[in-house]
N, C-alpha and C positions, 0 to 999 in steps of 0.2 A: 504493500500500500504506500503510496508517496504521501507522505508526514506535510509538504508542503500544499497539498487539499484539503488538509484538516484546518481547523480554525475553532478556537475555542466560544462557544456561544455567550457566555456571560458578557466578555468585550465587547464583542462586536456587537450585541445588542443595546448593550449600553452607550455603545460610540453611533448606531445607527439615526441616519439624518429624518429628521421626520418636523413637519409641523403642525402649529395647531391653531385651530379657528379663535379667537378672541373671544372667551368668557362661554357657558350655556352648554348644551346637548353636546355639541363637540369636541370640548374640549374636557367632556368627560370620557367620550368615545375614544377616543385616542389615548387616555392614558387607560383604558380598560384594555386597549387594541395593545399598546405596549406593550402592558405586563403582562398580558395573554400572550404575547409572543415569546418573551424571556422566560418566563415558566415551562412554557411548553417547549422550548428549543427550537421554534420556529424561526426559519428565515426573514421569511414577507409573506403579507397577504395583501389581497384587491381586492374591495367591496365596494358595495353599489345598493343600493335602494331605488324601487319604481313606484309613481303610484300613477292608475287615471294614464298608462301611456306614455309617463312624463319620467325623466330620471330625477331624482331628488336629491341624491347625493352620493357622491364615489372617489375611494378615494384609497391609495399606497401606503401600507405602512410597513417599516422595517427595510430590509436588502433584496434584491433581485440576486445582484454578484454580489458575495460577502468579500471576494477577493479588492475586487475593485472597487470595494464599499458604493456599487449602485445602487442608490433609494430606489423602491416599489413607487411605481405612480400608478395613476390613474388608467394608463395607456400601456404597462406592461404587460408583454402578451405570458399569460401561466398553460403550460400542459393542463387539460381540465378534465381527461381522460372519457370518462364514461358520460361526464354531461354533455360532453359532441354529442349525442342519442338525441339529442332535445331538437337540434338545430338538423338532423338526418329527419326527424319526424315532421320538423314544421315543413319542412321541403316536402316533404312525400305528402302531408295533407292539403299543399297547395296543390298539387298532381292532381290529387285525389278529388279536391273541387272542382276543377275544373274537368273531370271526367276519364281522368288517363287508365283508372282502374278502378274497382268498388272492394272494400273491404273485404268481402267474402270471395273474392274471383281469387283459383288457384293461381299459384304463381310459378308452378314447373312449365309449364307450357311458353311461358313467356322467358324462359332463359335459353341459353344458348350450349348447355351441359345439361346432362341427368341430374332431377332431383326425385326423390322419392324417400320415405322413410322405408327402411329393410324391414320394417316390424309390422308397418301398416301400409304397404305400397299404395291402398284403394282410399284410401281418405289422404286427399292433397293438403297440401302447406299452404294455407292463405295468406296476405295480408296482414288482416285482423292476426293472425297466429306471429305473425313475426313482429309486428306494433306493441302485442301484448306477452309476450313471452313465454308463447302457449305455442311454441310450431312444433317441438321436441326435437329440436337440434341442438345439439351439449357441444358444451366449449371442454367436457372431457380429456379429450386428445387433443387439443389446442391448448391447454393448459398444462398438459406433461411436456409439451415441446415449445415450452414456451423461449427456452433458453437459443433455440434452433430458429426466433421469428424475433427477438431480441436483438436489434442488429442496429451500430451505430449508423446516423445521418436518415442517410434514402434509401438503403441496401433491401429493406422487403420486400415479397414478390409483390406483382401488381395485384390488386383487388381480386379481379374475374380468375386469373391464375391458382391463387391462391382457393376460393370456393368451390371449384372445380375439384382441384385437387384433395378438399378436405370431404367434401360433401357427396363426390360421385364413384359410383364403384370403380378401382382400379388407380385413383389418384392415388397419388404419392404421402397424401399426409390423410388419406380416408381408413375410419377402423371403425367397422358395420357399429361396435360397443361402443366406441369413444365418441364418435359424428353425431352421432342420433341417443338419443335417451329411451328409456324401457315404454313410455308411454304414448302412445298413441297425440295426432297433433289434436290441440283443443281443448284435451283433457286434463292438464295439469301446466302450472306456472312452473316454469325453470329458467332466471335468467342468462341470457342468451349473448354474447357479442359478437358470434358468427351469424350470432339471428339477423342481428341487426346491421351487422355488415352487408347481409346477402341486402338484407332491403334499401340500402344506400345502392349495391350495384342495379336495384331495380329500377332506379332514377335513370338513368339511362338505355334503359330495355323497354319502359313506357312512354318516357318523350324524351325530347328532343337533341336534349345535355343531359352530360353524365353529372353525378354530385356534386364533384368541383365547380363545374362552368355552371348549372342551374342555383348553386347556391352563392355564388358570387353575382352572379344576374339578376337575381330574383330578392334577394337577402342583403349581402353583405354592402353592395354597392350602393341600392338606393338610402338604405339605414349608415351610412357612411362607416360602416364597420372595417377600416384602413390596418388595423391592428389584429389582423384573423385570417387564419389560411389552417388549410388541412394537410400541408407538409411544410419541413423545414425550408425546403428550397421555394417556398413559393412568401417566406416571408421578408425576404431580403433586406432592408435594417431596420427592421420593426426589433422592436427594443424586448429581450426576451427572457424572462426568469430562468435562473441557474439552475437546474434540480440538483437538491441534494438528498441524502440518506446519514439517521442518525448512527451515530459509532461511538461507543465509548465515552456517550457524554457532551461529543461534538458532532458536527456536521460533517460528511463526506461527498464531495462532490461527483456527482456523476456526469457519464457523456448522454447528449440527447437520445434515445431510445425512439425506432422506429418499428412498427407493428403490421400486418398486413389488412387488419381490419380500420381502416380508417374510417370512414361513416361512423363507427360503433366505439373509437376512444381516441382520436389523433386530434382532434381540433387543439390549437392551439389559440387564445384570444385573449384579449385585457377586461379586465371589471367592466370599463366605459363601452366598450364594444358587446358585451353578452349582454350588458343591460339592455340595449336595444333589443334585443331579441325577448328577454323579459315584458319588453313595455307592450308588444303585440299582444301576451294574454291579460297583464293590467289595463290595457286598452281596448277590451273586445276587439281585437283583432286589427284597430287599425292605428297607426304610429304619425304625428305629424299631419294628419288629414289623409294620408294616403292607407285603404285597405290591404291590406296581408293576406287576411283569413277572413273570411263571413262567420257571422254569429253562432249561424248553426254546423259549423264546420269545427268551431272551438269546442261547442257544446258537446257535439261527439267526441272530438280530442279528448277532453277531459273527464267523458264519465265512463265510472268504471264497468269494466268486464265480466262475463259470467263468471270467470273461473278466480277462484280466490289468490291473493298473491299472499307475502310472507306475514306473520303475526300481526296484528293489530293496523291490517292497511289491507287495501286495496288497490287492485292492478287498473290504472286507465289507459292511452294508447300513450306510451312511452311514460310517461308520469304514474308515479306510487302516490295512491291516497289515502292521506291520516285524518283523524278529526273528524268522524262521520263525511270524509270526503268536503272538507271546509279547503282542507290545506293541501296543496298539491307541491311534492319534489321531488329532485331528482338529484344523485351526487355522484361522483367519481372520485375512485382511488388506483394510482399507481406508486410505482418507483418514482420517486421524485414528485410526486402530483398529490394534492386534494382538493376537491373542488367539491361544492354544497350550494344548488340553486333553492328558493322556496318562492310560492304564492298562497296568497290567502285569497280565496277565488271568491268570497262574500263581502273584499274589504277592496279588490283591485289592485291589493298591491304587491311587488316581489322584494325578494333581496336575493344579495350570491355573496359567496366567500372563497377567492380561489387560493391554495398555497403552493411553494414549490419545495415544500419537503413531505418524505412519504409519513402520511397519519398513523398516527394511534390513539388508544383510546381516551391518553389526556388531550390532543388535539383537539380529537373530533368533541368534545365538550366543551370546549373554547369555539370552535367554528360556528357550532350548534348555538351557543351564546350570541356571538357575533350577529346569525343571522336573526334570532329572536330578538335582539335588541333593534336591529335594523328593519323588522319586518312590525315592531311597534312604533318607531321613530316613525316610520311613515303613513301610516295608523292613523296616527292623529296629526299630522302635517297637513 
């Protein structure tokens, strides 16, 4: 291990540049956001607040680079890993408005490889099953080989290569046990991020662009989302969180990690940038005057599934619901990454919390904070 990527966390948190709004809510937020950082051995985090469509407040605190003592802004882009799903789904239910496929239409017919589950060949993979994480496709064998798809920079297969090869008899990384799960599709929640992979390659199998080009089209460009791309190479000096990983008390820096499911965990974005993407469902659907999503296109987005998801929630199409279904969110966790969006769908409004060190359980209780204080500051704003 090279001694000179370690950094001891007490320093540098305490030397980290950060400022604070003069007197009130803020300037208690931030010395909460501090020590929440220093306690936990966090780097940086980016958070945001939406209400009504509108962003309310966002803002860096702590290091991007610990090395090069780079402040967290507002505009730094964090690995967000699993909450990319949000932004794979709002694009697919634009598709979906506009008519490119209906929730229940199978979706083997429309690829360009065999899809079929070995256990159920006659009952197809829909939509709805890949939205909700009910297709019975297991990240299994995707998860044993994880170290084999773990690959610095740009090195992953492509998308379609890669589904192909996991998903159809005779690929290279296909295992009839590991690809597919024991259950029949529809029947049981299991989440998925070759599910949801496969449903980002469907973006281009039903209209006209693939993920990248429809979501920069359709998304990122009009919402001026200049801080957000689905590979490293496409973010060129967009200002970018360091990941690290704890060690011994300090932080370890890691190199950026590329995955071959990108729809399903590679988005890379800043607080100020994903809150636009928030302010579409605080907005019923439309941001700045211009419509996204129609009302009853969210409505569907967000209510739940027949099939039950984990304890005390509920499965909607890409969004977990808690709260009798008041509160809708979504999080992600890798190597180097934690990210934690939320909406309170009765009140309009969101928050997100993204970091670039990998969580645990005292984190994720500080994030969790962060975002409940943020999702009542705007509450009554």
């Amino acid at each position: 291990m090279d001694r000179r990527s370690m950094l001891g966390l007490g320093a540098m948190m305490c030397a980290a540049p950060w400022s604070v709004a003069a007197g009130g809510w803020e300037e208690e937020f931030s010395r909460f956001m501090m020590d929440g950082l220093r306690k936990t051995g966090t780097a940086g985090m980016g958070v945001a607040a939406v209400r009504n469509g509108r962003t309310l407040f966002v803002r860096g605190y702590g290091l991007a680079d610990m090395r090069a003592r780079t402040p967290v802004t507002a505009d730094t882009a964090f690995h967000v890993a699993s909450a990319s799903k949000v932004v794979t789904g709002t694009a697919m239910m634009m598709l979906h408005e506009q008519g490119a496929f209906k929730l229940d239409d199978p979706v083997g017919p429309l690829l360009d490889f065999p899809l079929a589950h070995p256990l159920f060949p006659d009952t197809p993979i829909t939509f709805r099953h890949l939205l909700s994480h009910t297709s019975g496709i297991s990240d299994a064998a995707y998860n044993e080989k994880a170290g084999e798809f773990a690959v610095q920079g740009n090195g992953a297969p492509p998308l379609r290569d890669f589904l192909a090869g996991y998903l159809s008899p005779g690929g290279r990384w296909y295992a009839p046990a590991g690809s597919y799960a024991e259950t029949r599709p529809g029947a049981a929640w299991a989440h998925s991020d070759v599910g949801l992979a496969l449903l980002g390659h469907l973006a281009g199998r039903v209209g006209a662009d693939k993920l990248d080009a429809l979501t920069q089209k359709r998304l990122f460009s009009p919402l001026g989302m200049r801080n957000t791309g689905w590979t490293l190479a496409s973010m060129g000096r967009v200002p970018l969180a360091q990941p690290y990983a704890r060690s011994e008390g300090m932080l370890r820096a890691l190199p950026p990690a590329a995955y071959p499911d990108g729809p399903s965990g590679q988005l890379r974005t800043s607080a100020r940038d994903f809150a636009r993407i928030l302010e579409i469902f605080s907005g019923e659907g439309a941001v700045d005057g211009r419509r996204y999503l129609q009302q009853g296109t969210l409505a569907t987005f967000l209510s739940p599934q027949p099939v039950a998801a984990e304890q005390d929630s509920q499965q909607a199409l890409i969004w977990t619901l808690r709260d009798r279904a008041h509160l809708a969110m979504h999080g992600g966790g890798d190597t180097g990454a934690d990210s934690l969006a939320m909406l309170d769908l009765e009140r309009h409004v969101g928050a997100l919390a993204f970091c670039n060190v990998t969580g645990n359980e005292n984190f994720k209780a500080f994030q969790k904070e962060a975002v409940t204080r943020l999702l009542e500051r705007a509450r009554g704003a």
